[in-house]
N, C-alpha and C positions, 0 to 999 in steps of 0.2 A: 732504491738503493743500488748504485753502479761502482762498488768497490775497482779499483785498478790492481795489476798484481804486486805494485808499490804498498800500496794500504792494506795488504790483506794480511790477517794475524797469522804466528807462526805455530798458537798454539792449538792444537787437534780438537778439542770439546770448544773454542772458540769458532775453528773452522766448520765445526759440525752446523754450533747454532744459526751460522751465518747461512748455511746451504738450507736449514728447514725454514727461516723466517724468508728465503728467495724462494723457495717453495709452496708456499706459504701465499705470499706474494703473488706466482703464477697464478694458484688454484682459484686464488679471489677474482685474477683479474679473465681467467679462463669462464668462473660464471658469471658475472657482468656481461662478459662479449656473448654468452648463450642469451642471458635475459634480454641484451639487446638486440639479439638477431631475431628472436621470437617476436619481440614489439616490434621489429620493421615487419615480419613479414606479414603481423596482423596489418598492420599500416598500410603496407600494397596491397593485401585483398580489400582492405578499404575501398583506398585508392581506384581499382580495377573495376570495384561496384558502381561507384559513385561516374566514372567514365562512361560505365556501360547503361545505367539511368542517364544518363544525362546523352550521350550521344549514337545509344547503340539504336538497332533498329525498332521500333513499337514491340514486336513481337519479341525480342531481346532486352528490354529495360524490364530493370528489378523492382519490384511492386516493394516500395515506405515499408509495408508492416518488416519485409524482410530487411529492408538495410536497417531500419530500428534495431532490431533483433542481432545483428551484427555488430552495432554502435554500442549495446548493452554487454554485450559480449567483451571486448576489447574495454571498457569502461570500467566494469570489473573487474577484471587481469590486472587492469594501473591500478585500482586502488588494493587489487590486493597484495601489490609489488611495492606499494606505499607504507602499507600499515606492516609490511615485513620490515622494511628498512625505520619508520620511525620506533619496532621494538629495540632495534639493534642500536639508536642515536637517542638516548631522552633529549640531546640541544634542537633535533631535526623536528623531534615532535613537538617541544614548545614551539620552536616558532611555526611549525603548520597551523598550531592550535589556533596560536593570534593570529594570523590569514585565515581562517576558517570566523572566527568570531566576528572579524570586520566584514567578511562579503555573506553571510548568509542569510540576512534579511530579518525580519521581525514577521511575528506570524499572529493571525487574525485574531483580532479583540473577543470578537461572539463565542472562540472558542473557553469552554472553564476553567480555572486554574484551582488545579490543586496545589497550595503551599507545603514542602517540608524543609520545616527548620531541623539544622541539623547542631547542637549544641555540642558544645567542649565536653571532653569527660569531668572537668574539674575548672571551677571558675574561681577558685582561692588564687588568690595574686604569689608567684612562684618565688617574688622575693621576701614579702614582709608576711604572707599569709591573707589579706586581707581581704572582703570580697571584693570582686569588680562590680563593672558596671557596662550598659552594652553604650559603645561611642560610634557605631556604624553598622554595616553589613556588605556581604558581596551575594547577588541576586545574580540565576541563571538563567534559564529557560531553556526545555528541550519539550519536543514535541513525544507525546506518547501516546498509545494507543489500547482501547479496551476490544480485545478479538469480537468478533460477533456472538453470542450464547444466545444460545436457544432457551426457549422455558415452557413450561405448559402450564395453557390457561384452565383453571378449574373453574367451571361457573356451578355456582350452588344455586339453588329455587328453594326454597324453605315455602314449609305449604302451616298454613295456618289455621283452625280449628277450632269452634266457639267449644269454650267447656258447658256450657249451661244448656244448651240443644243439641249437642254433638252430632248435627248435619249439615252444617254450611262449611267448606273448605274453600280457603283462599289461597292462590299461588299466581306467581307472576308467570306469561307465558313465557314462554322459551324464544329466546332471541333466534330472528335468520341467519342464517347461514349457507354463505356461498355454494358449501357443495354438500346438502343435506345427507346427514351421517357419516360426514368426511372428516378426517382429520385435522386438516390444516384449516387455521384462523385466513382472513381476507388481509391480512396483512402479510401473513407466511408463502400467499397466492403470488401477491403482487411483490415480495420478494424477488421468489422466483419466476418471474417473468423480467422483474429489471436483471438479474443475474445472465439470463441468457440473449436478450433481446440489447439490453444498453451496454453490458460488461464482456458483451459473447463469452459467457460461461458455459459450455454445454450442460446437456441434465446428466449425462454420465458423471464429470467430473463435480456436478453439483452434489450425487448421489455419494462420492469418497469424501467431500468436506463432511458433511452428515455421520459417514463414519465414523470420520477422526471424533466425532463427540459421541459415539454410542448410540446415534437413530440409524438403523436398518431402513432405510426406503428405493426401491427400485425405481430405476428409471421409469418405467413404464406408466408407475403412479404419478413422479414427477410430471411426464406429460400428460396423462390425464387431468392433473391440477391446470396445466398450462393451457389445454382446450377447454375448462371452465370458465378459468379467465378472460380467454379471448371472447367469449361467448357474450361476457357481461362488457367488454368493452366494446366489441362493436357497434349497439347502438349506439354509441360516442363516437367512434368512427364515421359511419352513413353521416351523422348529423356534419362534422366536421367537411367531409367531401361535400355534402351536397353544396355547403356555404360556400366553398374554396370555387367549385364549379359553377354555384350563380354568380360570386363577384367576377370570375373571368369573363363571365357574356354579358354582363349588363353594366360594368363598372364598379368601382370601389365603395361609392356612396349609395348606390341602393344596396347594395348587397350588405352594406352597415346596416341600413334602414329594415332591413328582412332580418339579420340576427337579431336586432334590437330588438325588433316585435315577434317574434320565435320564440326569443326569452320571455317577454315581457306574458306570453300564453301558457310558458309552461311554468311557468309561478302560478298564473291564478290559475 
C-alpha cells in the first residue's frame, strides 16, 4: 500500500491506522527478508561443502556422513518454516496436503494393517430423522510404528512326582544358554550386536535407550554380552573365510563343489 499525499486521509485515528498497518507491513516484510537470509546462508554453506567434496584436495573433501548430516539439518529448518507458514494459511496447507497425497508413494503389502473406523456421532438423517445407511467411504493410510519393548522371559520347569511311590521325579532339563547364568536371551545378544556393528549404535548410548525403559545395565556388561557373541559367531566366520579363500585359488566351481560337500558332512 503506496498511498500519495493526494489520497492520504485528513482525519488523525484514520491517519494513525494507516501508519500501524505500514508498520505492520514493514515488520512482516522485515522477517521474511531475515528467514530468507538464514536459508541463503544455509544454501552457501551447502554450496561451499559440496565444492570442497567435489573439487578440493583428497585430504580437504568432506566425508557423505558429514554432508548428510548437514542436508538433515537445512531439511528440517524448510520443513519447519513450512509447517509454520501452513498454520498461519489453512488454503496453503490444503493444497500441500494434495501434493503430498499424490507424490508419496504406497507402502509395502507384508506390512499389517490395523483398520480404525472412525463413525459419525449420530447417523439419524438431520432432515427427516431417519436412519442412514453407509453409500461409501474415504480410506487413508499412514505408516506407524510400535517403539521396540523389552520384556522378560520367564521359563517355568514343573518337576513331576508319582504319588503312589513318592521317589521318581520328572522335570525337563533346563534349556542352553548363551552366556550360562547371564541375563540376556540369544536374541537380546544378537540385538545388540546388530545395534552396534549394522546400525553403529555404540554400547554407551545403547546403555541410555535401556534407561529410558527402567533397565540399569552398564556398558561394560553390554560388552561382555558382545564378546559372547562374537565368540559363538566365529566359527561361522573361519568357515565362511576359508570358503571365500578356496574359491579365489582354485576357481568358483570347485570351491562350489567343497561347500557343497562341507555341508553335505556336516548334516550327516
Amino acid at each position: 500500500m503506496n498511498p500519495t499525499a493526494a489520497t492520504l486521509p485528513e482525519d488523525v485515528a484514520a491517519l494513525r491506522a494507516l501508519l500501524l498497518e505500514a508498520w505492520s507491513e514493514r515488520d512482516a516484510e522485515r522477517a521474511e527478508n531475515a528467514r530468507l537470509a538464514g536459508q541463503n546462508d544455509r544454501l552457501r554453506h551447502l554450496i561451499r561443502q559440496l565444492q570442497r567434496m567435489q573439487f578440493g584436495r583428497r585430504s580437504e573433501k568432506l566425508d557423505p556422513d558429514q554432508l548428510n548430516l548437514g542436508l538433515e539439518d537445512l531439511e528440517q529448518a524448510l520443513a519447519a518454516e513450512e509447517a509454520d507458514q501452513e498454520k498461519a494459511d489453512p488454503a496453503l496447507r490444503r493444497s500441500r496436503a494434495e501434493k503430498r497425497r499424490a507424490g508419496r508413494g504406497s507402502l509395502p503389502d507384508h506390512l499389517p494393517r490395523i483398520e480404525v473406523v472412525i463413525e459419525p456421532d449420530d447417523t439419524a438423517c438431520p432432515c427427516c430423522g431417519g436412519a442412514m445407511h453407509v453409500i461409501g467411504e474415504d480410506r487413508s493410510q499412514r505408516l506407524d510404528v510400535i517403539p521396540a519393548q523389552y520384556r522378560v522371559l520367564v521359563t517355568r520347569r514343573p518337576k513331576y512326582a508319582c504319588r503312589s511311590c513318592q521317589e521318581a521325579v520328572v522335570q525337563a532339563p533346563a534349556p542352553a544358554r548363551l552366556i550360562e547364568g547371564g541375563l540376556p536371551t540369544e536374541r537380546m545378544v544378537a540385538h545388540v550386536l546388530v545395534a552396534k556393528y549394522a546400525d553403529h549404535t555404540p554400547l554407551y548410548r545403547q546403555c541410555q535407550i535401556l534407561v529410558r525403559q527402567g533397565i540399569e545395565i552398564d556398558r561394560a556388561t553390554l560388552a561382555f554380552w558382545v564378546g559372547y557373541g562374537a565368540a559363538e559367531v566365529k566359527p561361522l566366520w573361519r568357515l565362511m573365510r576359508d570358503e571365500l579363500s578356496n574359491g579365489m585359488q582354485s576357481g568358483p566351481r570347485s570351491a562350489s563343489k567343497r561347500g557343497s560337500d562341507s555341508l553335505s558332512m556336516q548334516i550327516r
